[in-house]
C-alpha positions, 0 to 999 in steps of 0.5 A: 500500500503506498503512501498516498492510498495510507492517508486518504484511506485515514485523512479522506478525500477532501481537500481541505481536511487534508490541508487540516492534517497536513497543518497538524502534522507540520505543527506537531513536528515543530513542537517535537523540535522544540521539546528536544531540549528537555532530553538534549542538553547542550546541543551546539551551534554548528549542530544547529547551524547545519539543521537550519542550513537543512531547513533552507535547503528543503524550502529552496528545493520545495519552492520550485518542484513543488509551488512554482513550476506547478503553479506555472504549468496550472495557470497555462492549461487551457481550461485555466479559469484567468483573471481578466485584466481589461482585455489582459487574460492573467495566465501562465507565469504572470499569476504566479509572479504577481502572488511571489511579488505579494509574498515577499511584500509581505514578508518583508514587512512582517519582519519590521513589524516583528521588531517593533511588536516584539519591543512592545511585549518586551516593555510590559514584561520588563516594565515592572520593577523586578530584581531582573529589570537589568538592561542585560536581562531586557536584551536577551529577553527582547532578542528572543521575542523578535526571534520567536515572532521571526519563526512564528512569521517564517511559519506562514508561508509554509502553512500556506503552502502545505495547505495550498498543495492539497487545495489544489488536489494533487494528494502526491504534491501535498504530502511531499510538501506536508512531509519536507516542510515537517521534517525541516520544522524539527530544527526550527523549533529547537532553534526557538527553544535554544534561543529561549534557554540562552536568554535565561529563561526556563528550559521545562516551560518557556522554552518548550512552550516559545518553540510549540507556539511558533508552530500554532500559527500552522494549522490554521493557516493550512486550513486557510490556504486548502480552503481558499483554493478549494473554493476559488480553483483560479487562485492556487498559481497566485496562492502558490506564487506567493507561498514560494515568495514568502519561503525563499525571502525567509531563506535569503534574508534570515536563515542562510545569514543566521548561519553564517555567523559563527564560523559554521559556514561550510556545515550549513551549506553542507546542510542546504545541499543534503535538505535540497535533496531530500525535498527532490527525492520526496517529490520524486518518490510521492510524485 
């Protein structure tokens, strides 16, 4: 019995009930990762710099096989429903284009946001006089805030996609991405957790709990973008445009910087090549 017949045989057949799994899935592994620290102590940085470079690589490798190139090839098929634009049919690469733009538009500014939200919350909880209010204290506790509202952002599109995949009925492309992105989850959420510990705060509670809630925002977000394709078919190209968009603005602009920075250079690259062919062997294999 293959892989695919398994889950429709549990999950069903419905698209966006798959999208509910796939999103439970992804998120159960994000807080598999993140409760590691209670049973791996000390996990060093080169470790986790080539699990993050892992993580890059699965998203690169995602991104194209399993987002843009079938974005591309739904949006050329002559029974494609475009969006008219004046006597301009939206067809082909240009929906995908348009929803990558929107994607990085978007992730672009929720990385300032994040800065911002994240000096807010770190005044309320320093601000009220502790023993612990010392400006050594409010830095650590601010560099975890902005770290785990990064991941928490970073999630997002990696829901999207997950949900999208399956939204647009292709159960193979829809594990493939289900799977890829779970796995490469699991050293995301320890990097919350490790963040956590390193500004002090307490191993058992917060820094499980920083890494499981980055990964919440993960099931609603498949169930959105399952849904949404569902219902309007002509918007899975812009949907997977802007899910890929999302992903690899993440990758270029946080993950392969943060893992360049402690003379782990060549470990996370190393990490990138091996989670690039993981990603392409399950598209492969599921396809």
């Amino acid at each position: 019995m293959s892989v695919q017949s398994t889950f429709v045989d549990v999950v069903g057949t419905d698209p966006v009930v798959q999208g509910l799994a796939g999103g439970l899935f992804i998120a159960l592994l994000n807080a598999l990762g993140a409760a590691i620290v209670l049973v791996w102590r000390n996990p060093t940085r080169k470790w986790l710099d080539g699990s993050l470079g892992f993580a890059a690589g699965v998203m690169v490798s995602a991104s194209y096989t399993s987002l843009l190139i079938p974005g591309i090839e739904f949006a050329a098929d002559a029974d494609y429903r475009a969006v008219g634009l004046g006597p301009v049919e939206l067809s082909g690469i240009t929906p995908v284009i348009i929803g990558f733009a929107l994607g990085v538009l978007l992730l672009d500014s929720g990385d300032r946001w994040a800065h911002y939200l994240g000096f807010l919350v770190s005044s309320r909880l320093t601000g009220g006089g502790s023993d612990d209010d010392s400006p050594e204290n409010e830095a650590r506790l601010m560099s975890v805030l902005l770290f785990t509202l990064a991941i928490t952002i970073h999630n997002m599109p990696e829901a999207l996609a997950v949900g999208v995949g399956f939204g647009g009925g292709d159960v193979a492309e829809g594990l493939s991405l289900m799977i890829a992105i779970g796995i490469q989850n699991i050293p995301e959420g320890l990097a919350v957790s490790v963040a956590a510990i390193n500004a002090g705060l307490g191993r058992r509670w917060y820094a499980t709990i920083a890494g499981i809630r980055a990964g919440l925002v993960e099931v609603p977000l498949a169930l959105l973008g399952a849904w949404a394709v569902v219902v309007a078919a002509p918007l899975l190209p812009y949907a997977m445009g802007f899910a890929a968009g999302g992903m690899l603005y993440v990758i270029v602009d946080d993950i392969v910087p943060s893992t360049q920075e402690h003379g782990n250079e060549r470990v996370a690259s190393l990490g990138l090549m091996v989670g690039a062919a993981v990603m392409l062997t399950l598209d492969v294999v599921l396809g």
